[in-house]
C-alpha positions as CSV (number, residue, x, y, z in Angstrom):
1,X,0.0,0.0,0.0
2,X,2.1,2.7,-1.3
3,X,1.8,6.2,1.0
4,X,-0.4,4.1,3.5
5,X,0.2,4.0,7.1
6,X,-0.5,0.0,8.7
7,X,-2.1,-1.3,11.3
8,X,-0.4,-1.0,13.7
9,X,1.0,2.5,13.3
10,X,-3.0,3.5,12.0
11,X,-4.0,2.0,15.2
12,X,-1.9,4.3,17.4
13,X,-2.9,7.3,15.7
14,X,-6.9,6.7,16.3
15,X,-6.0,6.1,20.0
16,X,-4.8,9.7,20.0
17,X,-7.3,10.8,17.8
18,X,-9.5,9.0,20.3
19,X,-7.4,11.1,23.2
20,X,-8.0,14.1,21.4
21,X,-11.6,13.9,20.7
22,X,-12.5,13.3,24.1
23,X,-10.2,15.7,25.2
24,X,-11.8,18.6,22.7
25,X,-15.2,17.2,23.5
26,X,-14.9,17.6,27.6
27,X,-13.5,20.7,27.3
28,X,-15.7,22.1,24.2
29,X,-18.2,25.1,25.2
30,X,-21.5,22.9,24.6
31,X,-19.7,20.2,26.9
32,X,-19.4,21.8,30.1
33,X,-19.1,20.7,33.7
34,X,-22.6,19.0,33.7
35,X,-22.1,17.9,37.2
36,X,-22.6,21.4,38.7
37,X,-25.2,22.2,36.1
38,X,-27.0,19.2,37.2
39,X,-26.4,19.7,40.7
40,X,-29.7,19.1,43.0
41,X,-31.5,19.2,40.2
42,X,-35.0,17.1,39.8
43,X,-34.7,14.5,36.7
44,X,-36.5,12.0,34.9
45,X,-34.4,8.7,33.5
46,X,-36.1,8.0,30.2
47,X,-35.6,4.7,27.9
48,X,-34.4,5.7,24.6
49,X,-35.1,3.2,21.4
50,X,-32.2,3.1,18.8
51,X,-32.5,1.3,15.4
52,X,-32.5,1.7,11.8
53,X,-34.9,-0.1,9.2
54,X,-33.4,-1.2,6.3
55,X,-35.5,-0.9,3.6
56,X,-35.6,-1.9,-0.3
57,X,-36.6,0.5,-2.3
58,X,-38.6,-2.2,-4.8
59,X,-41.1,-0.5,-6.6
60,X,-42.0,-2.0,-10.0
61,X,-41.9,0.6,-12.9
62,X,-42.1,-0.4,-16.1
63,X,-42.0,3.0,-17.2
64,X,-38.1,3.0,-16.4
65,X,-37.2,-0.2,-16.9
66,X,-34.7,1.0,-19.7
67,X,-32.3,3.5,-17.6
68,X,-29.2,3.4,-18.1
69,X,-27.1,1.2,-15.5
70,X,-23.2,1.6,-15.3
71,X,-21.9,-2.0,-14.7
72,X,-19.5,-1.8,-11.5
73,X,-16.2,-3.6,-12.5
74,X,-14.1,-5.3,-9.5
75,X,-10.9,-2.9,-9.7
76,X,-7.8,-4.8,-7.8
77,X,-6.6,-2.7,-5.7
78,X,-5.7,-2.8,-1.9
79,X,-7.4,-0.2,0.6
80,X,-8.6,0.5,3.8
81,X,-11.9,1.0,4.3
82,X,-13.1,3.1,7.5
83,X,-16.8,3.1,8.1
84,X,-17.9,5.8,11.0
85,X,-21.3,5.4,12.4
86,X,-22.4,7.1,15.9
87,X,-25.3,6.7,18.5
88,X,-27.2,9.3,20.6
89,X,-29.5,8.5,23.4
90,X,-31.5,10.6,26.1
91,X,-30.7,9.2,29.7
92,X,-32.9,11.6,31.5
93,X,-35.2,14.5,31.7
94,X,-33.9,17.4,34.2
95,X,-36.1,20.2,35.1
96,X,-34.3,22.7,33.0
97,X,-32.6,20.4,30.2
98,X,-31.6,16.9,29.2
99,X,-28.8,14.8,30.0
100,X,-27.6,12.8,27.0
101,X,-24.8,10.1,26.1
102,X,-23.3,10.0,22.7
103,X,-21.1,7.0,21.1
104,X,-18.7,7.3,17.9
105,X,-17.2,4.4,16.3
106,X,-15.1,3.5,13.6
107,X,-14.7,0.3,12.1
108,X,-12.0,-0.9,9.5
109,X,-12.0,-3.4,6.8
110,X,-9.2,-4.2,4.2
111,X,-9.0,-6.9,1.5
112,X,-12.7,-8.1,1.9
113,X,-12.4,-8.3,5.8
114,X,-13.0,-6.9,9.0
115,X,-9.8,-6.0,10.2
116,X,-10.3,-3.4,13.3
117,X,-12.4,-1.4,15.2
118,X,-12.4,1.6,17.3
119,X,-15.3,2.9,19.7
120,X,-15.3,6.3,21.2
121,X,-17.3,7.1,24.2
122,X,-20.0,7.1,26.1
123,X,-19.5,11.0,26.2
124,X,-22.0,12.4,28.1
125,X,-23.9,15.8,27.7
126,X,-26.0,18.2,29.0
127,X,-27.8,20.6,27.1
128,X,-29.7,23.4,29.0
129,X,-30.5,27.2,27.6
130,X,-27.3,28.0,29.1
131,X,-25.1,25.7,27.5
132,X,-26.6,26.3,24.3
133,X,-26.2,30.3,24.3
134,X,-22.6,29.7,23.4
135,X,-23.2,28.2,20.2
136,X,-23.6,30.6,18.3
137,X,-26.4,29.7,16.4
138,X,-29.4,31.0,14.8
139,X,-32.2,31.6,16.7
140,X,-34.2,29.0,14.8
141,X,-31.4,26.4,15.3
142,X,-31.3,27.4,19.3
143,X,-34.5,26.4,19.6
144,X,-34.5,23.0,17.3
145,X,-32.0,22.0,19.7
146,X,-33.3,23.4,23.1
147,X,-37.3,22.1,22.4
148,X,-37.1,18.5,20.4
149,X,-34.9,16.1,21.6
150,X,-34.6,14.4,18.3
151,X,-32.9,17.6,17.2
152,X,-30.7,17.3,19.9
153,X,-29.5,14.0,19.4
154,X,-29.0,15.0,15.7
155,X,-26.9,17.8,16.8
156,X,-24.5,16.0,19.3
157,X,-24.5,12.5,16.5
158,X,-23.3,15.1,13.7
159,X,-20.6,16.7,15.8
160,X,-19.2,13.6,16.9
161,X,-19.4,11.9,13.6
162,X,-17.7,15.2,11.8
163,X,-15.0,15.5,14.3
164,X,-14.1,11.7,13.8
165,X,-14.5,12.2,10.1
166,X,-11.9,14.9,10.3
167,X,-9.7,13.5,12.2
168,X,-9.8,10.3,9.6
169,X,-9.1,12.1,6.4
170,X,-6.1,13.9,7.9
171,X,-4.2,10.6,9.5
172,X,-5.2,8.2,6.5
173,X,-4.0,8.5,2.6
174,X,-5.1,6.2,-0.5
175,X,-8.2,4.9,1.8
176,X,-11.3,5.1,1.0
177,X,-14.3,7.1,4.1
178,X,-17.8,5.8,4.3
179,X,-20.4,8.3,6.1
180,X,-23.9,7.2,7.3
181,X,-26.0,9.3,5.1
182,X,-26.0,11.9,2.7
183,X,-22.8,14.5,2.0
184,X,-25.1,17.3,2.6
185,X,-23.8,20.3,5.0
186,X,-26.0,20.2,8.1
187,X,-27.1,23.3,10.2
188,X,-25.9,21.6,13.3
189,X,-22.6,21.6,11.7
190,X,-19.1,23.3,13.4
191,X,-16.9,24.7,11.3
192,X,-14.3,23.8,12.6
193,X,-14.7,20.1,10.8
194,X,-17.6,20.4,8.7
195,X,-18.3,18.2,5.8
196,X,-16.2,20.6,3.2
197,X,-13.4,20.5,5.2
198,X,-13.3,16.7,5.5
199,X,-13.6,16.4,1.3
200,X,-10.8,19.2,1.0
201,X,-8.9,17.1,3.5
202,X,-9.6,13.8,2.0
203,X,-8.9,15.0,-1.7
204,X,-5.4,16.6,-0.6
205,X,-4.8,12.7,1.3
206,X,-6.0,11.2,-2.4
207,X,-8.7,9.4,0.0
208,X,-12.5,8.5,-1.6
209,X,-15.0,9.8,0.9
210,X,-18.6,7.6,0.4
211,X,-21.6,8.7,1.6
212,X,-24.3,5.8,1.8
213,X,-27.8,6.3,2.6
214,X,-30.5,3.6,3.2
215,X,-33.7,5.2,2.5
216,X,-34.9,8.1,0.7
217,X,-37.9,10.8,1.0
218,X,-37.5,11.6,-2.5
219,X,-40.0,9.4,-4.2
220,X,-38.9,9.4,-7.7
221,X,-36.0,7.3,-6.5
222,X,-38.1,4.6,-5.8
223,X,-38.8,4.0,-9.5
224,X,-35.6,4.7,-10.7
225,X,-34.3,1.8,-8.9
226,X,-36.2,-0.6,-10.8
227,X,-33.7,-1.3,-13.6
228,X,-31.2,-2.2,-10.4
229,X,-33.6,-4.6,-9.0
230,X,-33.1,-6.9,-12.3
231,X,-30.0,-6.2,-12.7
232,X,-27.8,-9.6,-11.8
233,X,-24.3,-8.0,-11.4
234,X,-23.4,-4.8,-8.9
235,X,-24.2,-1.4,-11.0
236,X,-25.5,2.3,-10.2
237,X,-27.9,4.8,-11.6
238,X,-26.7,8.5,-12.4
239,X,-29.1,10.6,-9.8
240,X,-27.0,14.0,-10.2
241,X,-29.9,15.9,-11.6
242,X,-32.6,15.1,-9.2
243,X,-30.4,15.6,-6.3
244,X,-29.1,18.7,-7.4
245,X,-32.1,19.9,-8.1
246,X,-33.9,19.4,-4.8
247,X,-31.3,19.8,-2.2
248,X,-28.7,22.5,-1.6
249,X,-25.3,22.0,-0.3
250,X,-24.6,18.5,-1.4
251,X,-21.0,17.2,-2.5
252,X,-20.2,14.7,-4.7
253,X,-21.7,12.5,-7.5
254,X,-24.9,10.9,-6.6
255,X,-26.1,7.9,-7.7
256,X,-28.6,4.9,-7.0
257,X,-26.2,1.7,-6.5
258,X,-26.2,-2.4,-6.1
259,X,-23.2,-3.6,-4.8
260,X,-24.2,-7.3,-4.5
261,X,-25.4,-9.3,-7.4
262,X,-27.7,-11.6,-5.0
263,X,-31.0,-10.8,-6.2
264,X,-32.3,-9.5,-2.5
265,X,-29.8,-6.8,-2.3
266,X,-30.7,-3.4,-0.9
267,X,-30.5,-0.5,-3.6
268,X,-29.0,2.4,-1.4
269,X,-27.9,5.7,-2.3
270,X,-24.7,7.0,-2.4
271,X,-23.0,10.4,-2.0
272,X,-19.1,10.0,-3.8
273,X,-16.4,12.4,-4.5
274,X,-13.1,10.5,-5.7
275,X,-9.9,12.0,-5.4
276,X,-9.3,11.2,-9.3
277,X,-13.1,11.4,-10.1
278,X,-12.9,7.8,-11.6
279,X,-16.3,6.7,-10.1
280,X,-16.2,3.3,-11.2
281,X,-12.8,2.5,-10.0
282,X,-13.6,4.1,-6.6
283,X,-16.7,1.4,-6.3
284,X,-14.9,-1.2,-7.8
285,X,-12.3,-0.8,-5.6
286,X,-14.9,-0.7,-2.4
287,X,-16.0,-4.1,-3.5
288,X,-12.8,-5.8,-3.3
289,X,-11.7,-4.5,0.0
290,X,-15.2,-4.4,1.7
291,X,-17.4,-7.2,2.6
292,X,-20.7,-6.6,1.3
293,X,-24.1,-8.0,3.0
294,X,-26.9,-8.1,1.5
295,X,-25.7,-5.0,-0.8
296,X,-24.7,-3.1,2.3
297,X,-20.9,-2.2,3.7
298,X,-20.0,-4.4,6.4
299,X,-18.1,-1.9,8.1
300,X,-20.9,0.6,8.5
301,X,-23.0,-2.1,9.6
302,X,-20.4,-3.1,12.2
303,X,-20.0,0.3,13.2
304,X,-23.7,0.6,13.6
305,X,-23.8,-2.2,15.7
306,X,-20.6,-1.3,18.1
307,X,-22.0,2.7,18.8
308,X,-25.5,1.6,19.8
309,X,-26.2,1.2,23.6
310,X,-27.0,-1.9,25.1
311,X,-29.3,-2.0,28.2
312,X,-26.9,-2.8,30.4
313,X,-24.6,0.9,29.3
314,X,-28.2,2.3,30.0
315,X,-28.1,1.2,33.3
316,X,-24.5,1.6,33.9
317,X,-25.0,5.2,32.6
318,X,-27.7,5.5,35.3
319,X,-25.4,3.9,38.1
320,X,-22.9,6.5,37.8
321,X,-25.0,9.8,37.6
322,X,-26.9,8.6,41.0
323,X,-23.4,7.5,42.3
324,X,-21.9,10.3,41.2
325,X,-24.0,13.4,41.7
326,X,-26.3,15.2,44.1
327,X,-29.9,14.4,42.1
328,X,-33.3,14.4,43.1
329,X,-34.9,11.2,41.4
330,X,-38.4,11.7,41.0
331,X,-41.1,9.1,40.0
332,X,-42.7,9.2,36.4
333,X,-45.4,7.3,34.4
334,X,-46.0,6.7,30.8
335,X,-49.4,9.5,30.1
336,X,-50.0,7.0,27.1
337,X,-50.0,4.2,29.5
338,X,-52.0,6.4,31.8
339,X,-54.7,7.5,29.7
340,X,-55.5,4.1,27.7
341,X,-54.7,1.9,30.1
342,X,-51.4,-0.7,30.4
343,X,-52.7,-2.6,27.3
344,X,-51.7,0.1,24.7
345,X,-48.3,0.4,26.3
C-alpha cells in the first residue's frame, strides 16, 4: 500500500485521535461541567429506542425499466476502508434540560475483511439554555435543539461523527471514508470540521469519501431503482440531476447503487467524491476490499452495531450519575400508558 500507514502505526494514531476527541469534547463550550449544572436538580431517566430499518426500495416501474445502468467492475486494488457510524440516546429528563450520552465508532475493513475497530465514548452531555447560548447559532437552530430532543441527538451525533471524520481524512491517505448518510452540510454543523473540510482534506490525502444512505424521502427514486432490481451484477444509476435539483449544499456525484449481485440486495444511495473522479474504480475498488451484505458495507453495519447502547450501558450510565452526583430522582409514568390503560403500552 504505497503512502499508507498500517495497522499498527494507523492504530496508534486513532487512539490519539480518540485522546483528542474526548479531550476537545470535555473541554468544548457545549460540553461543560454537567455535574454542577445538574447539581440538585429534579430528573426524569427516560428509555431511549435506537434502530435503523433497512429498507428496499422495490417498486415495480415499467416505465423506467430501460435506464441506463453503469456495470460496476471489481478494480484490484488494496485499501482500507473506515466506516464511521455514531449513536445518541437521552438518559434523562432534568427540570431545565436533558442529559444525553453519545457513542462514535469507527470500524475498519481491508482486503474483503474486517480487520479493526475503534469505539469512542459514552461521552456524556448536557444541554440546558445556558449551555446552548454559546453556540452561536441561529435563533431557529437554538431552539430546534433546546425544544425536540430528536434535534438534539441530531446535533451532538453530527458533531461527533464530523469531528471523527476529520480527524480520519487527515491521518489516512489512499483509503477510502464511508459516512452514514447523505454528504449534505447540516445546520448543526461546526466549522471547525464540517463536511467541506473533510472532502478538502480527504482529496489533498488522495482518499474517496462515500456517503451511503438507506432510505430516501424523495419518491422518484423509488422508480428509478427498478432497472437495479433486475440487474444480476453490482451497477448504479446517475441521480445527479434530481439531487441537485432538490437539495442545496450536497457534494459529490450521486447515484442509486447495487453492490451485491444476490437478487435481494438493498439498492441504497450513495454520496461520492473521488480523489481522481474515476467513479467506477472508486466502487470497484470498495468491493474488493469491503465485505458486502446483502448489498450493504460491512463496516458501517459493524459500526452501527458497536455505537448503539445496550441495556446494560443504560443502566451503567444511570449507576454512575446517581453514584456520582447530588440528584433528586423523582417518579414518572407513561401518560399513554395512563390515559388508555397498560394494554396500549
Amino acid at each position: 500500500m504505497h503512502n499508507q500507514l498500517n495497522l499498527h502505526d494507523l492504530e496508534s494514531n486513532l487512539e490519539f485521535m480518540k485522546k483528542s476527541l474526548i479531550s476537545s469534547f470535555s473541554n468544548s463550550y457545549f460540553c461543560k461541567d454537567y455535574k454542577n449544572l445538574i447539581e440538585n436538580k429534579k430528573l426524569v431517566f427516560v428509555d431511549d429506542e435506537e434502530g435503523i430499518p433497512i429498507q428496499n426500495w422495490g417498486i415495480h416501474s415499467e416505465k423506467y425499466a430501460n435506464l441506463k445502468l453503469t456495470q460496476i467492475t471489481p478494480a484490484e486494488g488494496e485499501k482500507l476502508v473506515f466506516g464511521i457510524d455514531s449513536s445518541c440516546i437521552k438518559v434523562a429528563e432534568v427540570e431545565d434540560g436533558g442529559l444525553y450520552a453519545v457513542k462514535g465508532s469507527v470500524c475498519i475493513s481491508f482486503k474483503g475483511k474486517p480487520a479493526a475497530h475503534l469505539k469512542i465514548g459514552p461521552l456524556m452531555f448536557y444541554l440546558n439554555e445556558e449551555v446552548l447560548q454559546g453556540l452561536k447559532f441561529e435563533r431557529n437552530v437554538f431552539k430546534l435543539i433546546l425544544f425536540n430532543d430528536d434535534y438534539a441527538k441530531k446535533f451532538l451525533r453530527v458533531n461527533i461523527e464530523r469531528y471523527i471524520q476529520f480527524w480520519i481524512s487527515k491521518l489516512i491517505s489512499g483509503s477510502i471514508i464511508l459516512i452514514d448518510g447523505s454528504l449534505k452540510s447540516s445546520i448543526f454543523e461546526n466549522h471547525m470540521y464540517d463536511i467541506s473540510k473533510i472532502i478538502e482534506n480527504s482529496v489533498v490525502n488522495r482518499n474517496s469519501v462515500i456517503g451511503i444512505s438507506k432510505s430516501s424521502k424523495i419518491k422518484i427514486l423509488k422508480y428509478l431503482s427498478y432497472p437495479l432490481i433486475r440487474s444480476t451484477v453490482p451497477a448504479f444509476v446517475d441521480i445527479n440531476l434530481i439531487i441537485r435539483s432538490l437539495i442545496s449544499k450536497t457534494y459529490g456525484e450521486h447515484i442509486l447503487v447495487k453492490l451485491s449481485s444476490n437478487e435481494y440486495s438493498n439498492i441504497l444511495r450513495a454520496d461520492i467524491v473521488s480523489y481522481d473522479n474515476d467513479l467506477n474504480s472508486t466502487l470497484g475498488t470498495l468491493l474488493c476490499n469491503e465485505l458486502i451484505n446483502f448489498g450493504y458495507p460491512s463496516s458501517l453495519s459493524l459500526s452501527h452495531h458497536v455505537s448503539v447502547f445496550s441495556n446494560t450501558e443504560l443502566a451503567s450510565i444511570k449507576s454512575f450519575i446517581k453514584s456520582n452526583y447530588s440528584i433528586k430522582e423523582i417518579t414518572h409514568e407513561n401518560a399513554r400508558a395512563s390515559v388508555l390503560g397498560t394494554a396500549w403500552r
